[in-house]
C-alpha positions as CSV (number, residue, x, y, z in Angstrom):
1,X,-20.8,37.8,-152.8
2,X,-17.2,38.5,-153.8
3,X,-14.8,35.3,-154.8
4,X,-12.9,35.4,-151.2
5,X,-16.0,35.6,-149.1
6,X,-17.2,32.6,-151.6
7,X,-14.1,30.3,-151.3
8,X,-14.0,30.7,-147.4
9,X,-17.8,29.7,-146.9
10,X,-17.6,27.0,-149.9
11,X,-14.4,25.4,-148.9
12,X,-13.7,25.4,-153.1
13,X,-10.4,27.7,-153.7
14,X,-10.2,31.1,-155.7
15,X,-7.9,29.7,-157.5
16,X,-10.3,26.5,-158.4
17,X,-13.3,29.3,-158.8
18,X,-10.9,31.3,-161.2
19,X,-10.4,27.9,-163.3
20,X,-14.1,27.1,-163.4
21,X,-14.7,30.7,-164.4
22,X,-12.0,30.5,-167.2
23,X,-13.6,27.4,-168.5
24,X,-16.7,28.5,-168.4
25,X,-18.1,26.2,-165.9
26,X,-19.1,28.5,-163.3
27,X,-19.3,32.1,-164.5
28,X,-20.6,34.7,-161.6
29,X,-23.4,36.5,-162.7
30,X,-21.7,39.9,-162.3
31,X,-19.0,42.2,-161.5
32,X,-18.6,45.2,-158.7
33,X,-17.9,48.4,-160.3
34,X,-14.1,47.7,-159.5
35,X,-14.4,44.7,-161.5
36,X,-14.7,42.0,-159.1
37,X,-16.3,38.8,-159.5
38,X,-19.8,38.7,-157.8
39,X,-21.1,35.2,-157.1
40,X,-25.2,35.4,-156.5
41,X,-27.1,32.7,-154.4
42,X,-27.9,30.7,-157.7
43,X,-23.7,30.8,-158.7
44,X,-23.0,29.4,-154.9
45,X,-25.7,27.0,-155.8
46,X,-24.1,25.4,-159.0
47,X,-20.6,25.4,-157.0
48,X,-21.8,22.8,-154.7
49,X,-23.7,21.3,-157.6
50,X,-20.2,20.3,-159.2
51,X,-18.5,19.7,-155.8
52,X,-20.9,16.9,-155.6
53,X,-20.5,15.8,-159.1
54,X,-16.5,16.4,-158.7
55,X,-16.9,13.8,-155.1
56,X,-18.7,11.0,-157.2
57,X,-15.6,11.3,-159.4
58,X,-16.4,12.9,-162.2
59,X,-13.9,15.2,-164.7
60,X,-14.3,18.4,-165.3
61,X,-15.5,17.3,-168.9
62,X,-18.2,15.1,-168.0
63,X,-19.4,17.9,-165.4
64,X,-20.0,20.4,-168.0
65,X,-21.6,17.1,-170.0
66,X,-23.9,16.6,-166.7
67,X,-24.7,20.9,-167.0
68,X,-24.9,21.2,-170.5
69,X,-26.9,18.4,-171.5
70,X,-30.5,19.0,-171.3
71,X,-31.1,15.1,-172.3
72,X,-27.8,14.1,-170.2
73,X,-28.6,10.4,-168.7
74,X,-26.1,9.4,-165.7
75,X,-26.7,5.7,-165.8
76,X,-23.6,5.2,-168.6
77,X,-21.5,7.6,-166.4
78,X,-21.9,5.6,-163.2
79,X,-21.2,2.4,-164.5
80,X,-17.9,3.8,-166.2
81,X,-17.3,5.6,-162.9
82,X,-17.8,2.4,-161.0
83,X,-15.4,0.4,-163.2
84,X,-13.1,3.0,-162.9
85,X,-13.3,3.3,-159.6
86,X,-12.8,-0.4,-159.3
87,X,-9.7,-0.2,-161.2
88,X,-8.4,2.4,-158.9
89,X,-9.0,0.5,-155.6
90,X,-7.3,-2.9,-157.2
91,X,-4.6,-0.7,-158.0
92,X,-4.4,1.0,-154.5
93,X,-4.7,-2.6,-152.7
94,X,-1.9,-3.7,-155.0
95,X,0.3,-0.7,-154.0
96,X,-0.9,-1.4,-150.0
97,X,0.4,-5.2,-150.6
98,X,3.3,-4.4,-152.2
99,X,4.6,-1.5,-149.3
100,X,3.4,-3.9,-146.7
101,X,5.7,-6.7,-147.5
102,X,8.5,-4.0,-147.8
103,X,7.5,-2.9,-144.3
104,X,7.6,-7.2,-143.4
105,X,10.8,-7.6,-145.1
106,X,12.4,-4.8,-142.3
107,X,14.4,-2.8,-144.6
108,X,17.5,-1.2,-142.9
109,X,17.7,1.0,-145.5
110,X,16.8,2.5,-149.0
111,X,19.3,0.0,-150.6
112,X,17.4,-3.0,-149.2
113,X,14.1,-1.4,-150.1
114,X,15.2,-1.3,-153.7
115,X,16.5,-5.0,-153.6
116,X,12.9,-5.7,-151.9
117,X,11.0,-3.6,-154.7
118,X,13.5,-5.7,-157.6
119,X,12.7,-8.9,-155.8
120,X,9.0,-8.7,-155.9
121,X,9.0,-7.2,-159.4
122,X,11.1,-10.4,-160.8
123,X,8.2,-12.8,-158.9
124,X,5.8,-11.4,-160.8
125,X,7.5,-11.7,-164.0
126,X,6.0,-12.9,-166.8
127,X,9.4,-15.1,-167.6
128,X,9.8,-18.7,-165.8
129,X,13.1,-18.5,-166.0
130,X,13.0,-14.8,-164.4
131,X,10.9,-16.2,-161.4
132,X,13.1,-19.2,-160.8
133,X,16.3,-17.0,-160.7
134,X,14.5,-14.3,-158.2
135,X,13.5,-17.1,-155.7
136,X,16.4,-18.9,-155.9
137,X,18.8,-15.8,-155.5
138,X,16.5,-14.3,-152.6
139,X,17.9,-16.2,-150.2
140,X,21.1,-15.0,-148.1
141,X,20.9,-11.6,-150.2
142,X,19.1,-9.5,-147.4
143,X,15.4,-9.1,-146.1
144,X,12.9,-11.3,-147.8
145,X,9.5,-10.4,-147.9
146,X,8.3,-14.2,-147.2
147,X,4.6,-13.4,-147.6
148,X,5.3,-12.7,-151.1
149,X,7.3,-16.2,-151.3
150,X,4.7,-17.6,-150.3
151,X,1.6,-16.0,-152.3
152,X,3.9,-17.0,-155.3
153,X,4.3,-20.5,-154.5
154,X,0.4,-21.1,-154.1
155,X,0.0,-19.2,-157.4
156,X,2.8,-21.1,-159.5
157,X,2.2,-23.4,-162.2
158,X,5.6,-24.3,-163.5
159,X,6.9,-26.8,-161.2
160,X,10.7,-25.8,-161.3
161,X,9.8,-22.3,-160.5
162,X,7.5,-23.7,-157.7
163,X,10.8,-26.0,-156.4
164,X,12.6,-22.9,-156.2
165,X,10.0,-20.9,-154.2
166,X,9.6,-24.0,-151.7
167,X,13.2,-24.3,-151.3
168,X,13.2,-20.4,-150.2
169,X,10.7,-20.3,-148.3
170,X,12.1,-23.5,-146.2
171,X,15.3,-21.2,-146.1
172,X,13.3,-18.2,-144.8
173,X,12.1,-19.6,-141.1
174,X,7.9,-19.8,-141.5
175,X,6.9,-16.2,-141.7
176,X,5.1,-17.7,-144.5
177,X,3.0,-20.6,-142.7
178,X,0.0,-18.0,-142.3
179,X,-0.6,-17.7,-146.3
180,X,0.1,-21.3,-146.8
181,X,-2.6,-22.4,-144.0
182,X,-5.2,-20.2,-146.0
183,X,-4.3,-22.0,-149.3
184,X,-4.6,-25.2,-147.9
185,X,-8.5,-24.1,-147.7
186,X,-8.8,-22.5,-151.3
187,X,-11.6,-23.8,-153.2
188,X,-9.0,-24.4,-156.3
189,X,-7.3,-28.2,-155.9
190,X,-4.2,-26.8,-157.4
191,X,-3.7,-24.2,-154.9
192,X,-4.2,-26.7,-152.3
193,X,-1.6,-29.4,-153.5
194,X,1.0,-26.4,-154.0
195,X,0.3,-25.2,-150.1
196,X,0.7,-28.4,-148.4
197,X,3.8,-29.3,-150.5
198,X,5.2,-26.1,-149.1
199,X,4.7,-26.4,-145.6
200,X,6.0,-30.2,-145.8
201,X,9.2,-28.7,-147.0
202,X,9.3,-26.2,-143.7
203,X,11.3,-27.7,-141.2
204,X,9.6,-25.5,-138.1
205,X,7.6,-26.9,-135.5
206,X,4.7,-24.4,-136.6
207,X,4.4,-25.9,-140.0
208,X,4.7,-29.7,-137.9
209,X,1.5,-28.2,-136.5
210,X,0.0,-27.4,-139.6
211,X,0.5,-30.3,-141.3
212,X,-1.4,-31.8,-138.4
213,X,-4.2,-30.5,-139.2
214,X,-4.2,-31.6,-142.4
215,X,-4.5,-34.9,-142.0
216,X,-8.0,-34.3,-141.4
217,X,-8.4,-32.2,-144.7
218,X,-11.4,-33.6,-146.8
219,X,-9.3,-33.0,-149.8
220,X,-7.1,-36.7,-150.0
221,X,-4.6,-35.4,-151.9
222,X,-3.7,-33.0,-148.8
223,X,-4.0,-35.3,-146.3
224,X,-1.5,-37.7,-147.8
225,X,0.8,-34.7,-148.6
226,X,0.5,-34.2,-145.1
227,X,1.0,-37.7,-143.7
228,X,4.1,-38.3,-145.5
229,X,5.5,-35.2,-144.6
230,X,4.7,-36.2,-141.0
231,X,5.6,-40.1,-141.2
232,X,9.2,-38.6,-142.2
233,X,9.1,-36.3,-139.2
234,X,8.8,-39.2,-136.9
235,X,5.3,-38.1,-136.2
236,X,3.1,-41.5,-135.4
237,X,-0.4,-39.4,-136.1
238,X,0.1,-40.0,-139.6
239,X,-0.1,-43.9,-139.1
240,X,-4.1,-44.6,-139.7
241,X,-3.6,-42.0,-142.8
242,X,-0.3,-43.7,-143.9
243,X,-2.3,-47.6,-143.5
244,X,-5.1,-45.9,-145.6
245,X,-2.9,-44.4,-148.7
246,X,-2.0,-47.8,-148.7
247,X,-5.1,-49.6,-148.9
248,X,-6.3,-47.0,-151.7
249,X,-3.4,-47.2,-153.4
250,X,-2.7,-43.6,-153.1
251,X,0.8,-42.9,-153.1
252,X,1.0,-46.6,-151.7
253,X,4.9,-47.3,-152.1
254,X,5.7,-43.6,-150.3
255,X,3.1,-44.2,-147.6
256,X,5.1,-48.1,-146.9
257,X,8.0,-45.9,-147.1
258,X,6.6,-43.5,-144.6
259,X,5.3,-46.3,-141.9
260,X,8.7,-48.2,-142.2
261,X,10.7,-45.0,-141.2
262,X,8.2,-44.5,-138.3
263,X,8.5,-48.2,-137.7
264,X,12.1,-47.7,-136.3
265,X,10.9,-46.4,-133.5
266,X,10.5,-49.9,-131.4
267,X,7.2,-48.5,-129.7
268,X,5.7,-47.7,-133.6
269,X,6.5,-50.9,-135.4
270,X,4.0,-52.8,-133.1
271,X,1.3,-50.2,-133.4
272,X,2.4,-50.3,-137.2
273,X,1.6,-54.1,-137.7
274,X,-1.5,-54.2,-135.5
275,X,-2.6,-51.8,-138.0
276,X,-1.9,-53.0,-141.5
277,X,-2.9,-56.5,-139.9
278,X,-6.4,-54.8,-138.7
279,X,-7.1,-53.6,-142.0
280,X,-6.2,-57.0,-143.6
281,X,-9.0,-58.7,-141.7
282,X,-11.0,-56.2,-142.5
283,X,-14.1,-57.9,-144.4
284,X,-14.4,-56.0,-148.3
285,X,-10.9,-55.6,-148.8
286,X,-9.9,-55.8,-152.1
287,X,-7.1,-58.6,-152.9
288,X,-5.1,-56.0,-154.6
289,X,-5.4,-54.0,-151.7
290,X,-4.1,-57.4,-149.0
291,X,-1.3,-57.8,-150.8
292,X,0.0,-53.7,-150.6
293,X,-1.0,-54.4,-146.9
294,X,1.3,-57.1,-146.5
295,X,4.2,-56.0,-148.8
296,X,4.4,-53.4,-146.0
297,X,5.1,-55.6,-143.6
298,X,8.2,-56.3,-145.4
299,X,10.4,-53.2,-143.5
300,X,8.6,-53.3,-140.3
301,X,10.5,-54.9,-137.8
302,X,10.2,-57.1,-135.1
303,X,8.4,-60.2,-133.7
304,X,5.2,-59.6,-134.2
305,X,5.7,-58.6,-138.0
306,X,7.1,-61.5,-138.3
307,X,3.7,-63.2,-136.8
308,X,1.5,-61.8,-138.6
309,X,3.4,-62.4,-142.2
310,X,4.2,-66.4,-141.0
311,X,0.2,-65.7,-140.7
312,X,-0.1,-64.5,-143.7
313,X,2.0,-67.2,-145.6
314,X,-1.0,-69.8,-144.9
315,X,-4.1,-67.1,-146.4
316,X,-6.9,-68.2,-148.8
317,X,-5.7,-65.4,-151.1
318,X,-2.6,-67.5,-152.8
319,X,-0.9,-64.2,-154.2
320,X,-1.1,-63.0,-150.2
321,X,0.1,-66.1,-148.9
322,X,3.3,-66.3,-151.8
323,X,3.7,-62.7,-151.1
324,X,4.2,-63.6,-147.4
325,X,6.3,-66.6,-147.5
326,X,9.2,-64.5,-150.3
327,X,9.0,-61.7,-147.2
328,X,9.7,-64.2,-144.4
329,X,12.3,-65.7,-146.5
330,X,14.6,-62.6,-147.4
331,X,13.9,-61.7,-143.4
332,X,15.6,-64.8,-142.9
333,X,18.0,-64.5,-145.0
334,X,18.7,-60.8,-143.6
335,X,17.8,-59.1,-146.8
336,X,14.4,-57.6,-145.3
């Protein structure tokens, strides 16, 4: 069979055919009396032999190693081939991430392509100082690819280089809110702290949403992340995690912050003190926790605040009741 008759029913090129025959891969067995190549059923056999090595990936070199070598053993070649191919793949989903948050960005042209393509290549930088100065100057300077804002945040140790990407991606609207929500379920704590500190930064309704949601997080750190970020927004479904922070002392002065911003809403500061005052009676509640309870009740306002701490000024605990009385008497004096 002649080399054109061969490269139509293969599918493998004369031109590829004339480079295994050159490196002595594939040799036909004969030649027509013009000269021609002449392939013979056991020549078309070996072409498909290393087509199918060629598919797994394999070079021409190891090929003629899989040929040559009587005592040839693939197991070593597929695990290199494997790692290899591994390699390739991370590098082709790297390229696939990197022209998909081009193609996010919207481009209008090649020059913001290139400012894209600088942009993403300074986030990844290994230089703090290089990452702080791309996130910071990504604002206002064209399309932003915001998922990549984002997927730098949650991975950012340094925290001024983490400020900077918050900042940006609160300037960017909350294209980013998607990535963020997923972080806010990584299995790493860090990760976790870093999403919900982003989103509280967002001033969007969306990321109001998601930060409801968190206040049901299992992770506490998140959930009072969340709660402040909401008591600041006015948003009363922070309260019972706001009243908890500060029973556990976590965060307690922000969260008394927190419940007396909510607190000037008149229809809050009632719900506010019935609240602190519920845990306070609470039986098993540590002293040091009855006193952060009623050293909230300093900036709530109103009458029955005032109750409660006149209340409190006559409690068993002394440091509650003393605690109390001071309260009531810089409320009278106007100073609380």
């Amino acid at each position: 069979m002649l080399i054109g008759e061969v490269a139509r029913r293969s599918g493998v090129s004369a031109r590829m055919l004339r480079h295994y025959d050159a490196l002595g891969l594939i040799r036909p067995t004969g030649r027509t009396g013009s000269g021609y190549r002449e392939y013979t059923s056991e020549d078309i056999r070996l072409i498909f032999h290393v087509e199918s090595l060629r598919s797994l990936g394999l070079s021409l070199r190891d090929v003629r190693r899989a040929l040559d070598d009587p005592g040839f053993t693939p197991a070593g070649l597929v695990d290199d081939l494997i790692r290899r191919t591994r390699l390739r793949v991370a590098d082709e989903m790297e390229l696939l991430t990197r022209l998909r948050r081009i193609g996010a960005a919207d481009p209008a042209d090649w020059g913001d392509v290139l400012q894209v393509v600088t942009l993403l290549r300074a986030l990844g930088s290994e230089s703090a100082g290089t990452r702080q100065r791309a996130a910071l100057s990504s604002v206002g300077a064209g399309p932003v690819p915001v998922e990549a804002l984002a997927e730098a945040v949650l991975g950012e140790s340094d925290p001024n280089v983490a400020g900077a990407l918050r900042w940006a991606l609160a300037q960017s609207g909350d294209g980013g809110l998607a990535l963020l929500a997923e972080g806010l379920g990584s299995a790493d704590a860090e990760v976790r702290t870093r999403a919900v500190q982003s989103v509280a930064e967002i001033p969007h309704a969306a990321a109001t949403d998601v930060l409801r949601d968190a206040l049901g997080h299992p992770d506490l750190v998140v959930s009072g992340y969340a709660a402040l970020a909401l008591g600041a927004r006015g948003v009363a479904d922070a309260l019972p995690t706001l009243i908890g922070m500060v029973v556990e002392e976590a965060k307690d002065v922000d969260a008394a912050d927190a419940l007396s911003l909510l607190a000037a809403d008149p229809a809050l500061a009632d719900r506010i003190t019935t609240g602190l005052v519920a845990r306070l009676e609470q039986s098993g509640v540590a002293p040091s926790a009855r006193r952060r309870l009623t050293e909230a009740l300093a900036d709530i306002p109103g009458s029955a605040a005032a109750r409660a701490l006149t209340d409190l000024s006559h409690d068993e605990d002394r440091a509650v009741a003393l605690t109390a009385t001071s309260i009531l008497a810089l409320r009278d004096d106007g100073s609380a």
